[in-house]
N, C-alpha and C positions, 0 to 999 in steps of 0.2 A: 263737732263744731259746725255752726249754720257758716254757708259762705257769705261776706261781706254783703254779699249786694242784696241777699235774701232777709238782713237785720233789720230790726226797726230804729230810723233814724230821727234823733232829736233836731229840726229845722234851728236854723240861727235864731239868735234873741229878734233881732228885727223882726224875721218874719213871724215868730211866735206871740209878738207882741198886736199884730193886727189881727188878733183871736179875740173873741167877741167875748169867751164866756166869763165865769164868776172869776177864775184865775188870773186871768189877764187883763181884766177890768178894774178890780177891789183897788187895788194899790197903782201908787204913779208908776212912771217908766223906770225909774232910780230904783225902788221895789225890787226882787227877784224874789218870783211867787212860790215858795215849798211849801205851802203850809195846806192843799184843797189837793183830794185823793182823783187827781187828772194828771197822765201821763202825756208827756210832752211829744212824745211820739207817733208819727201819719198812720191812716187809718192802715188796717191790713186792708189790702184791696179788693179781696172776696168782701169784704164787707163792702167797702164802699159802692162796687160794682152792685149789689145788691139794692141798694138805696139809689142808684143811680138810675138802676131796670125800675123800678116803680116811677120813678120821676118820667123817665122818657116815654111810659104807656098811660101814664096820667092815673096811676092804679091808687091812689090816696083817701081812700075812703076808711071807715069804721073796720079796726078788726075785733070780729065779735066774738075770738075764739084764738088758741095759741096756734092753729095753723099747721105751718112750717114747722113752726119754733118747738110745739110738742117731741116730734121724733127725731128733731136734731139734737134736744137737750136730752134726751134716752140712751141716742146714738154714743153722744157723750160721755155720760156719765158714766154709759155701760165699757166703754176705753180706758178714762182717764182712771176710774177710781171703783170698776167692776161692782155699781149700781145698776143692777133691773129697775126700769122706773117705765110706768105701764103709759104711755101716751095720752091719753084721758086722763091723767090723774096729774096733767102740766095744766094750771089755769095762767093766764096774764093779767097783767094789769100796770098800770104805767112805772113803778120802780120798789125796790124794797120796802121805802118807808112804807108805801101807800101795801103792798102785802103783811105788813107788819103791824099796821093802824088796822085795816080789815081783817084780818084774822084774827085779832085779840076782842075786836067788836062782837064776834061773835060766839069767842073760844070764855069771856069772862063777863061778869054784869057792873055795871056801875058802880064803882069803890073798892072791884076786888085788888088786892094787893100784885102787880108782878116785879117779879125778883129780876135785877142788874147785877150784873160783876163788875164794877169798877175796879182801874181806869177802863172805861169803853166807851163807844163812837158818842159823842156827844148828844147827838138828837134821840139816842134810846129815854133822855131823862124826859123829854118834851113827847116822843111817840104816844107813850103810855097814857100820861092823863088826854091826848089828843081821842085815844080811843076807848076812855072813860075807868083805864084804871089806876093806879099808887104805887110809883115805885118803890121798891125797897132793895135798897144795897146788900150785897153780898158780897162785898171784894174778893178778889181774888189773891189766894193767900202764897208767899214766898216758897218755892223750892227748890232752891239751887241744884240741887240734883238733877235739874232738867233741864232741855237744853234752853229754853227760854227764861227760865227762872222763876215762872210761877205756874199754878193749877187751881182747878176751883177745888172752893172750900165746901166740898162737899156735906159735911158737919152743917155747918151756916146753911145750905140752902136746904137741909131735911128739917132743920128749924124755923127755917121760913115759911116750910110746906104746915108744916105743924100748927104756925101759928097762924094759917089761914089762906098763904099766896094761894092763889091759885093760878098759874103760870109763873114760867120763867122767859125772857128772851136771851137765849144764847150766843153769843157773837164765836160766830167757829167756820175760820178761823178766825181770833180775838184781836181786833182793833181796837187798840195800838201798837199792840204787844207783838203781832205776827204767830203768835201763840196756837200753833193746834190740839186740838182739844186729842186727847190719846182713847185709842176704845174703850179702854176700862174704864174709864171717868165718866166716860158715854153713859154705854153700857149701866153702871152703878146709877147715872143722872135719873135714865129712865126712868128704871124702878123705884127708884123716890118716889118719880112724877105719877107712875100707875099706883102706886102706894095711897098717894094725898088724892089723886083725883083732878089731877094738873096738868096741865099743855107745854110740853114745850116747845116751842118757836124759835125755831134754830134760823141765824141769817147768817146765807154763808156767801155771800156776793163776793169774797176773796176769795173761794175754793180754787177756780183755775189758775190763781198762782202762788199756790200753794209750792215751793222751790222743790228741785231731782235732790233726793235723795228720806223725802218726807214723805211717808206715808199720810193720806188722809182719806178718814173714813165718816163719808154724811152720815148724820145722823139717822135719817132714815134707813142707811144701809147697817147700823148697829145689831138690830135684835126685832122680832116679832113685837116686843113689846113698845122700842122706839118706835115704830109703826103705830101703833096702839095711839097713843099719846102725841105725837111729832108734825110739827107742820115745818114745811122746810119751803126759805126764801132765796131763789136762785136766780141770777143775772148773768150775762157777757158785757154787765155795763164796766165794772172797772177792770177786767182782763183785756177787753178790747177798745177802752177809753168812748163807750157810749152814753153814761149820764146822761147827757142831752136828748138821745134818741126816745126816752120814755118807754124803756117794756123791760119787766120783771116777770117772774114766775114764781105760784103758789105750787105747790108739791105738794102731794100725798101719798098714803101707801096703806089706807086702811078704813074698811067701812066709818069707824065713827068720827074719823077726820075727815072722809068725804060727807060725812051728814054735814060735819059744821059747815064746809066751804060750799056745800050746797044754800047756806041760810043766808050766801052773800049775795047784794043784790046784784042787778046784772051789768049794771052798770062800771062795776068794780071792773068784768074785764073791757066794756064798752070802750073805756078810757086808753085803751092802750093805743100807741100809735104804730099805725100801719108799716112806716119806716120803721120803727126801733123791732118791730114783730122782724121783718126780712132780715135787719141786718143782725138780728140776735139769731135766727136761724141759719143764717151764711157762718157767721161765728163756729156756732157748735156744730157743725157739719162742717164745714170744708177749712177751719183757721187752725186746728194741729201745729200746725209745719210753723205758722205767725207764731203763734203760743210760744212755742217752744223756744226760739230765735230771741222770743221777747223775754222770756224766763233765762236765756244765756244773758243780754245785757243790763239785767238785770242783777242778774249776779254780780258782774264785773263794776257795776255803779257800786254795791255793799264792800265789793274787795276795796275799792277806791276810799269808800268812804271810813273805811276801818284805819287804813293810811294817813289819810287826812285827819282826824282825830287824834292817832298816834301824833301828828307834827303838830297840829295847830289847837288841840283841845285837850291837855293831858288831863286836865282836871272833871274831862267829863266821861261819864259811863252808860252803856249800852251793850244791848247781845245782840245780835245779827237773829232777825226774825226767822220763825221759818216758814212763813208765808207774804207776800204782796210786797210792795217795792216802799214801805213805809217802818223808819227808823223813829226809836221810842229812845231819846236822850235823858240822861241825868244828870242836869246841871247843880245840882244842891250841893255842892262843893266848889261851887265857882264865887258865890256871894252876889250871883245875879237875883237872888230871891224867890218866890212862890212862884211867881210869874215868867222866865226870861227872855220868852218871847217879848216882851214886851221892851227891855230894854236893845233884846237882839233888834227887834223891826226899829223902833227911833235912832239905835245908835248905828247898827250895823245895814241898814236897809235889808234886810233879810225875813221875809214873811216864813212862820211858823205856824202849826196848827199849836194853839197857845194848850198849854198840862191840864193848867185849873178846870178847864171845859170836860174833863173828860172827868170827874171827879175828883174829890176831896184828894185821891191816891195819886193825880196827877200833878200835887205841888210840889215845882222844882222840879219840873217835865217840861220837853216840848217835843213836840210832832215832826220828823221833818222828811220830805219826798225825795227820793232819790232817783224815780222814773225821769231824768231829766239829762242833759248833756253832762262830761264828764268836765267840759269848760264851767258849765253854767255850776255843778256843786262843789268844783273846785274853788269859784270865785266863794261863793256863799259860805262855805267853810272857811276857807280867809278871814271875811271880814266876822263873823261869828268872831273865831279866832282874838281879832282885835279888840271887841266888845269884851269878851272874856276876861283879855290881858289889860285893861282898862285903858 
Protein backbone atom coordinates (compact mmCIF):
# COMPACT_ATOMS: atom_id res chain seq x y z
CA UNK A 1 0.00 0.00 0.00
CA UNK A 2 1.23 3.64 -1.33
CA UNK A 3 1.08 5.93 1.91
CA UNK A 4 -1.89 8.60 1.76
CA UNK A 5 -0.02 11.50 1.05
CA UNK A 6 1.96 9.86 -1.94
CA UNK A 7 -1.84 9.01 -3.75
CA UNK A 8 -3.35 10.80 -6.32
CA UNK A 9 -6.01 12.96 -5.18
CA UNK A 10 -9.40 13.97 -6.96
CA UNK A 11 -9.46 18.16 -6.16
CA UNK A 12 -13.34 19.19 -5.04
CA UNK A 13 -15.99 19.70 -7.75
CA UNK A 14 -15.47 23.52 -7.29
CA UNK A 15 -12.10 23.52 -7.92
CA UNK A 16 -12.28 20.80 -10.70
CA UNK A 17 -14.85 22.81 -12.33
CA UNK A 18 -12.50 25.94 -13.27
CA UNK A 19 -10.69 23.14 -15.64
CA UNK A 20 -10.61 24.56 -18.99
CA UNK A 21 -10.77 21.36 -20.92
CA UNK A 22 -13.42 19.27 -23.10
CA UNK A 23 -14.59 17.67 -19.54
CA UNK A 24 -15.35 20.38 -17.82
CA UNK A 25 -16.55 22.67 -20.36
CA UNK A 26 -19.19 20.20 -22.77
CA UNK A 27 -21.99 20.28 -19.96
CA UNK A 28 -23.42 22.97 -17.38
CA UNK A 29 -22.15 22.94 -13.77
CA UNK A 30 -25.42 20.62 -12.63
CA UNK A 31 -23.67 18.02 -15.31
CA UNK A 32 -21.15 15.57 -13.55
CA UNK A 33 -18.71 14.78 -16.37
CA UNK A 34 -18.06 10.60 -16.64
CA UNK A 35 -18.44 10.23 -19.92
CA UNK A 36 -14.31 11.71 -21.60
CA UNK A 37 -11.33 9.19 -20.82
CA UNK A 38 -9.70 12.36 -18.36
CA UNK A 39 -8.74 11.57 -14.87
CA UNK A 40 -9.70 13.85 -12.25
CA UNK A 41 -6.60 13.56 -10.50
CA UNK A 42 -3.37 16.40 -10.13
CA UNK A 43 -0.58 15.88 -12.24
CA UNK A 44 2.19 13.58 -10.69
CA UNK A 45 4.87 16.13 -10.21
CA UNK A 46 7.77 14.67 -12.05
CA UNK A 47 5.67 15.39 -14.60
CA UNK A 48 4.52 18.66 -13.96
CA UNK A 49 8.20 19.81 -12.76
CA UNK A 50 9.05 18.74 -16.15
CA UNK A 51 6.77 21.10 -18.07
CA UNK A 52 7.65 23.61 -15.58
CA UNK A 53 11.71 23.35 -16.40
CA UNK A 54 11.03 24.08 -20.10
CA UNK A 55 8.76 26.94 -19.28
CA UNK A 56 11.24 28.70 -16.84
CA UNK A 57 14.46 28.36 -19.51
CA UNK A 58 11.95 29.52 -22.22
CA UNK A 59 13.09 25.99 -24.06
CA UNK A 60 9.68 25.77 -26.26
CA UNK A 61 10.70 25.34 -29.53
CA UNK A 62 10.02 22.49 -32.33
CA UNK A 63 10.76 18.92 -31.23
CA UNK A 64 12.18 17.34 -34.22
CA UNK A 65 12.64 13.98 -32.71
CA UNK A 66 11.42 11.72 -29.49
CA UNK A 67 14.38 12.93 -27.61
CA UNK A 68 14.02 12.07 -23.95
CA UNK A 69 10.92 10.39 -24.54
CA UNK A 70 12.77 7.45 -26.77
CA UNK A 71 14.74 5.89 -23.87
CA UNK A 72 12.36 6.66 -21.29
CA UNK A 73 9.67 4.70 -23.06
CA UNK A 74 12.50 1.60 -23.49
CA UNK A 75 13.31 2.06 -19.95
CA UNK A 76 9.72 1.42 -19.48
CA UNK A 77 8.54 -1.02 -21.22
CA UNK A 78 11.74 -2.95 -20.54
CA UNK A 79 10.25 -2.80 -16.45
CA UNK A 80 6.72 -2.85 -16.72
CA UNK A 81 6.11 -5.57 -19.30
CA UNK A 82 9.92 -7.02 -20.26
CA UNK A 83 9.89 -5.28 -23.99
CA UNK A 84 13.33 -4.51 -25.52
CA UNK A 85 12.41 -1.62 -27.68
CA UNK A 86 15.51 -0.17 -29.57
CA UNK A 87 15.44 3.73 -28.95
CA UNK A 88 15.55 4.81 -32.69
CA UNK A 89 12.72 2.79 -33.36
CA UNK A 90 10.41 5.47 -30.65
CA UNK A 91 9.17 8.18 -33.52
CA UNK A 92 6.63 11.10 -31.94
CA UNK A 93 4.12 12.74 -33.06
CA UNK A 94 1.28 14.75 -31.41
CA UNK A 95 -1.22 11.87 -30.11
CA UNK A 96 -2.48 8.46 -31.11
CA UNK A 97 -5.01 9.29 -33.42
CA UNK A 98 -2.58 11.37 -35.49
CA UNK A 99 0.07 7.83 -35.16
CA UNK A 100 -2.91 5.92 -36.31
CA UNK A 101 -4.09 8.38 -39.39
CA UNK A 102 -0.14 8.35 -40.32
CA UNK A 103 0.66 4.88 -40.22
CA UNK A 104 -2.14 3.53 -42.07
CA UNK A 105 -1.51 6.46 -44.76
CA UNK A 106 1.29 4.66 -45.52
CA UNK A 107 0.79 0.95 -44.22
CA UNK A 108 -2.57 0.86 -46.95
CA UNK A 109 -3.75 2.70 -50.48
CA UNK A 110 -6.84 4.41 -50.99
CA UNK A 111 -10.14 2.16 -50.45
CA UNK A 112 -8.29 -0.63 -48.80
CA UNK A 113 -10.52 -2.31 -46.28
CA UNK A 114 -9.18 -2.09 -42.35
CA UNK A 115 -10.83 -4.25 -39.86
CA UNK A 116 -12.44 -2.80 -36.30
CA UNK A 117 -13.58 -4.92 -33.41
CA UNK A 118 -16.59 -3.49 -32.12
CA UNK A 119 -17.79 -2.14 -29.36
CA UNK A 120 -14.45 0.16 -29.66
CA UNK A 121 -13.08 3.74 -29.13
CA UNK A 122 -15.38 5.52 -31.14
CA UNK A 123 -13.05 7.72 -33.57
CA UNK A 124 -11.39 4.36 -34.91
CA UNK A 125 -14.79 4.47 -37.33
CA UNK A 126 -13.83 8.25 -38.52
CA UNK A 127 -9.72 7.52 -38.15
CA UNK A 128 -9.73 5.16 -41.11
CA UNK A 129 -11.60 6.77 -43.92
CA UNK A 130 -9.55 10.06 -42.49
CA UNK A 131 -6.45 8.11 -43.75
CA UNK A 132 -8.11 6.84 -46.89
CA UNK A 133 -9.26 3.48 -45.95
CA UNK A 134 -12.96 1.40 -45.15
CA UNK A 135 -13.66 0.07 -42.24
CA UNK A 136 -14.97 -3.14 -41.56
CA UNK A 137 -16.35 -4.73 -38.53
CA UNK A 138 -15.28 -7.56 -36.94
CA UNK A 139 -16.81 -7.64 -33.45
CA UNK A 140 -15.64 -9.02 -31.03
CA UNK A 141 -17.25 -12.26 -30.06
CA UNK A 142 -18.69 -13.60 -26.35
CA UNK A 143 -16.66 -15.70 -23.92
CA UNK A 144 -17.65 -15.96 -20.78
CA UNK A 145 -14.86 -18.18 -19.92
CA UNK A 146 -12.78 -15.18 -19.54
CA UNK A 147 -12.33 -12.87 -17.33
CA UNK A 148 -13.79 -9.98 -19.40
CA UNK A 149 -16.25 -11.84 -21.38
CA UNK A 150 -15.27 -11.53 -24.77
CA UNK A 151 -12.19 -12.22 -27.42
CA UNK A 152 -11.54 -11.61 -31.03
CA UNK A 153 -13.11 -13.49 -33.41
CA UNK A 154 -10.38 -14.66 -34.82
CA UNK A 155 -12.49 -16.64 -37.65
CA UNK A 156 -13.97 -13.04 -38.78
CA UNK A 157 -10.85 -11.34 -39.06
CA UNK A 158 -8.85 -14.36 -41.36
CA UNK A 159 -12.09 -13.78 -43.40
CA UNK A 160 -11.61 -10.27 -43.51
CA UNK A 161 -7.97 -10.81 -44.50
CA UNK A 162 -9.22 -13.05 -47.13
CA UNK A 163 -11.55 -10.87 -48.53
CA UNK A 164 -9.03 -8.15 -49.08
CA UNK A 165 -8.49 -6.06 -45.54
CA UNK A 166 -5.43 -5.19 -45.49
CA UNK A 167 -4.91 -3.91 -41.98
CA UNK A 168 -6.39 -4.33 -38.75
CA UNK A 169 -6.39 -1.55 -35.94
CA UNK A 170 -6.19 -3.33 -32.59
CA UNK A 171 -7.52 -1.60 -29.52
CA UNK A 172 -5.14 -3.55 -26.86
CA UNK A 173 -5.89 -3.11 -24.38
CA UNK A 174 -9.76 -2.90 -25.82
CA UNK A 175 -11.72 0.21 -25.20
CA UNK A 176 -14.38 -0.13 -23.64
CA UNK A 177 -14.19 -3.32 -22.62
CA UNK A 178 -10.76 -3.10 -20.42
CA UNK A 179 -10.21 -6.30 -22.24
CA UNK A 180 -6.48 -7.47 -22.79
CA UNK A 181 -5.81 -9.00 -25.52
CA UNK A 182 -4.17 -12.71 -24.20
CA UNK A 183 -0.72 -13.94 -26.19
CA UNK A 184 -2.24 -16.49 -28.05
CA UNK A 185 -4.85 -14.42 -29.71
CA UNK A 186 -1.71 -12.29 -30.38
CA UNK A 187 0.35 -14.59 -31.39
CA UNK A 188 -2.50 -16.41 -33.91
CA UNK A 189 -3.52 -12.38 -34.92
CA UNK A 190 -0.09 -12.20 -36.35
CA UNK A 191 0.07 -14.83 -38.49
CA UNK A 192 -3.10 -14.21 -40.24
CA UNK A 193 -1.71 -10.77 -40.74
CA UNK A 194 1.85 -12.17 -42.19
CA UNK A 195 -0.42 -14.88 -44.00
CA UNK A 196 -2.62 -11.96 -46.03
CA UNK A 197 0.05 -9.55 -46.37
CA UNK A 198 -1.54 -7.04 -43.55
CA UNK A 199 -0.38 -4.46 -40.89
CA UNK A 200 -1.40 -4.59 -37.81
CA UNK A 201 -1.68 -1.44 -35.77
CA UNK A 202 -2.00 -2.11 -32.31
CA UNK A 203 -3.12 1.23 -29.95
CA UNK A 204 -2.24 0.51 -26.71
CA UNK A 205 -2.35 4.20 -25.00
CA UNK A 206 -4.05 2.06 -21.89
CA UNK A 207 -1.10 -0.31 -21.52
CA UNK A 208 0.31 1.46 -18.31
CA UNK A 209 -2.85 0.77 -16.62
CA UNK A 210 -3.30 -2.07 -17.36
CA UNK A 211 -4.47 -3.31 -13.30
CA UNK A 212 -1.62 -5.87 -10.65
CA UNK A 213 -2.38 -8.97 -11.24
CA UNK A 214 -2.73 -8.88 -15.30
CA UNK A 215 -0.27 -9.84 -17.39
CA UNK A 216 0.10 -7.76 -20.74
CA UNK A 217 2.01 -8.48 -23.37
CA UNK A 218 2.56 -5.58 -26.56
CA UNK A 219 2.20 -6.66 -29.42
CA UNK A 220 5.37 -6.13 -30.49
CA UNK A 221 6.81 -8.15 -27.81
CA UNK A 222 4.50 -11.23 -29.06
CA UNK A 223 6.65 -13.07 -31.79
CA UNK A 224 9.43 -12.25 -34.72
CA UNK A 225 6.62 -12.31 -36.81
CA UNK A 226 4.42 -9.43 -34.81
CA UNK A 227 7.54 -7.53 -35.48
CA UNK A 228 7.21 -8.43 -39.01
CA UNK A 229 3.78 -7.01 -39.55
CA UNK A 230 3.15 -4.52 -36.23
CA UNK A 231 3.16 -0.87 -35.63
CA UNK A 232 2.46 -0.12 -32.25
CA UNK A 233 0.78 3.24 -30.75
CA UNK A 234 2.15 4.32 -27.38
CA UNK A 235 1.40 7.39 -24.96
CA UNK A 236 1.69 8.59 -21.11
CA UNK A 237 -1.28 10.65 -22.23
CA UNK A 238 -4.23 8.73 -20.44
CA UNK A 239 -1.87 6.96 -17.44
CA UNK A 240 -0.65 10.34 -16.67
CA UNK A 241 -3.86 12.51 -17.68
CA UNK A 242 -1.81 14.46 -20.58
CA UNK A 243 -4.32 14.47 -23.68
CA UNK A 244 -3.60 17.98 -23.87
CA UNK A 245 0.06 17.88 -23.85
CA UNK A 246 0.19 16.48 -27.53
CA UNK A 247 3.05 13.68 -27.91
CA UNK A 248 2.41 10.04 -28.83
CA UNK A 249 4.85 7.45 -30.01
CA UNK A 250 5.13 5.29 -33.22
CA UNK A 251 6.99 1.89 -32.40
CA UNK A 252 8.72 -0.35 -34.31
CA UNK A 253 10.75 -3.56 -34.24
CA UNK A 254 11.43 -4.46 -37.81
CA UNK A 255 13.07 -3.56 -40.97
CA UNK A 256 9.91 -3.52 -43.17
CA UNK A 257 7.91 -1.39 -40.45
CA UNK A 258 10.86 0.91 -40.40
CA UNK A 259 10.66 1.24 -44.24
CA UNK A 260 6.98 2.15 -43.97
CA UNK A 261 7.49 4.92 -40.93
CA UNK A 262 10.48 5.99 -42.89
CA UNK A 263 7.75 7.06 -45.99
CA UNK A 264 6.23 9.63 -43.29
CA UNK A 265 6.75 12.86 -43.78
CA UNK A 266 8.59 14.86 -41.39
CA UNK A 267 6.43 16.76 -40.41
CA UNK A 268 4.42 13.93 -38.65
CA UNK A 269 7.01 14.20 -35.96
CA UNK A 270 7.61 18.21 -36.48
CA UNK A 271 4.22 18.41 -34.86
CA UNK A 272 4.82 17.12 -31.49
CA UNK A 273 4.89 19.49 -28.68
CA UNK A 274 8.10 20.21 -26.94
CA UNK A 275 5.96 20.16 -23.52
CA UNK A 276 4.11 16.98 -24.04
CA UNK A 277 7.84 15.31 -25.41
CA UNK A 278 9.45 16.24 -21.54
CA UNK A 279 6.59 15.42 -19.67
CA UNK A 280 5.97 12.00 -21.55
CA UNK A 281 9.57 11.43 -20.75
CA UNK A 282 9.51 12.37 -17.00
CA UNK A 283 6.46 10.06 -17.10
CA UNK A 284 8.21 6.84 -18.36
CA UNK A 285 11.33 7.48 -16.37
CA UNK A 286 10.79 8.56 -13.13
CA UNK A 287 6.41 8.16 -12.53
CA UNK A 288 6.63 4.21 -11.23
CA UNK A 289 6.06 5.10 -7.78
CA UNK A 290 2.68 7.85 -9.32
CA UNK A 291 1.71 4.82 -11.56
CA UNK A 292 1.35 2.45 -9.14
CA UNK A 293 -0.47 4.58 -6.21
CA UNK A 294 -2.81 5.65 -9.24
CA UNK A 295 -3.47 1.97 -10.31
CA UNK A 296 -4.19 1.24 -6.09
CA UNK A 297 -7.04 4.13 -6.42
CA UNK A 298 -8.03 2.99 -8.99
CA UNK A 299 -8.82 -0.17 -7.98
CA UNK A 300 -10.62 1.12 -4.86
CA UNK A 301 -12.94 3.41 -7.28
CA UNK A 302 -13.97 -0.36 -9.30
CA UNK A 303 -14.40 -2.01 -5.46
CA UNK A 304 -16.67 1.07 -4.75
CA UNK A 305 -18.32 0.94 -7.95
CA UNK A 306 -19.16 -2.70 -7.88
CA UNK A 307 -21.03 -1.75 -4.46
CA UNK A 308 -22.79 0.88 -5.75
CA UNK A 309 -24.48 -0.98 -8.57
CA UNK A 310 -25.12 -3.80 -6.16
CA UNK A 311 -27.45 -0.90 -4.16
CA UNK A 312 -28.45 1.32 -6.60
CA UNK A 313 -28.43 -0.45 -10.12
CA UNK A 314 -29.51 -4.28 -9.69
CA UNK A 315 -30.82 -4.22 -13.03
CA UNK A 316 -27.61 -3.48 -14.58
CA UNK A 317 -24.57 -5.62 -15.62
CA UNK A 318 -20.85 -5.19 -16.04
CA UNK A 319 -17.32 -7.08 -15.48
CA UNK A 320 -14.55 -5.08 -13.75
CA UNK A 321 -12.01 -4.40 -16.66
CA UNK A 322 -8.76 -5.51 -16.52
CA UNK A 323 -7.21 -2.62 -17.75
CA UNK A 324 -7.91 1.60 -17.34
CA UNK A 325 -10.24 3.16 -15.00
CA UNK A 326 -13.23 2.84 -17.56
CA UNK A 327 -16.54 0.78 -16.81
CA UNK A 328 -18.53 -0.75 -19.69
CA UNK A 329 -22.39 -0.96 -18.23
CA UNK A 330 -25.46 -2.97 -19.49
CA UNK A 331 -28.24 -1.27 -19.18
CA UNK A 332 -30.78 -3.42 -21.66
CA UNK A 333 -32.68 -4.56 -18.70
CA UNK A 334 -33.36 -1.36 -17.36
CA UNK A 335 -36.02 -0.25 -20.29
CA UNK A 336 -33.87 2.88 -20.67
CA UNK A 337 -33.31 1.74 -24.27
CA UNK A 338 -30.59 1.73 -27.21
CA UNK A 339 -29.25 4.83 -25.90
CA UNK A 340 -29.28 5.39 -21.89
CA UNK A 341 -26.97 7.75 -21.71
CA UNK A 342 -29.23 9.82 -23.06
CA UNK A 343 -31.99 9.64 -20.70
CA UNK A 344 -29.26 9.18 -17.81
CA UNK A 345 -27.70 13.01 -18.87
CA UNK A 346 -31.61 14.74 -19.22
CA UNK A 347 -32.99 13.00 -16.38
CA UNK A 348 -30.14 12.22 -14.01
CA UNK A 349 -27.62 15.03 -14.95
CA UNK A 350 -24.86 12.42 -15.34
CA UNK A 351 -22.70 12.64 -18.63
CA UNK A 352 -21.82 9.19 -20.10
CA UNK A 353 -19.79 8.17 -22.95
CA UNK A 354 -23.12 7.21 -24.77
CA UNK A 355 -22.91 2.78 -26.22
CA UNK A 356 -24.32 3.54 -29.69
CA UNK A 357 -20.91 5.48 -30.56
CA UNK A 358 -18.84 2.72 -30.06
CA UNK A 359 -20.85 0.55 -32.49
CA UNK A 360 -23.91 -1.22 -33.42
CA UNK A 361 -22.63 -3.84 -30.32
CA UNK A 362 -22.85 -0.85 -27.98
CA UNK A 363 -26.83 -0.63 -27.91
CA UNK A 364 -28.00 -0.54 -24.38
CA UNK A 365 -24.37 0.46 -23.21
CA UNK A 366 -22.93 3.26 -21.62
CA UNK A 367 -19.27 4.27 -20.96
CA UNK A 368 -18.81 5.38 -17.53
CA UNK A 369 -15.26 6.87 -15.69
CA UNK A 370 -14.47 5.90 -12.51
CA UNK A 371 -10.91 8.04 -12.31
CA UNK A 372 -12.80 10.45 -10.21
CA UNK A 373 -13.73 11.06 -6.36
CA UNK A 374 -15.37 8.46 -4.36
CA UNK A 375 -18.05 11.47 -3.54
CA UNK A 376 -18.21 12.59 -7.05
CA UNK A 377 -19.17 8.50 -8.43
CA UNK A 378 -21.16 7.97 -5.46
CA UNK A 379 -23.33 10.97 -6.32
CA UNK A 380 -23.52 9.94 -10.06
CA UNK A 381 -24.40 6.53 -9.24
CA UNK A 382 -27.38 7.64 -7.13
CA UNK A 383 -28.89 9.64 -9.44
CA UNK A 384 -28.38 7.01 -12.37
CA UNK A 385 -29.93 5.03 -9.74
CA UNK A 386 -33.03 7.12 -9.79
CA UNK A 387 -33.37 7.41 -13.62
CA UNK A 388 -33.30 3.74 -13.66
CA UNK A 389 -35.96 3.31 -10.97
CA UNK A 390 -38.19 5.92 -12.87
Amino acid sequence: MHPQSSRPVAPPLSELRRRTSAKWRTYPDDVLPLFVAEMDYGLAPVVAEAMVDLIRTSDLGYAESAGPAGPAFAGFARRRWGWDVAPEDVHPTTDVSVVIVEALRVAITPGDPVIITPPVYPPFFDLIPEAGGQPVTVPLVRDDARTTGHRLDLDGISAAFAAGARAILLCHPHNPLGLVHPRGDLEALAELAAEHGAVVLSDEIHAPLVHPGTEFVPFLAVSDTAREVGIAAESASKAFNLAGAKCALTVVGSNPMRALIDRQPEEVAFRTSILGRAATAAAFEHGDDWLDATLEVIGESFDLLDQLVVQHLPQVRWRRPQASYLAWLDFRATGLGDDPGIPILDDGRVALHRGPAFGLQGNGFARLNVACSAEVLTEAVERIGRVVGG
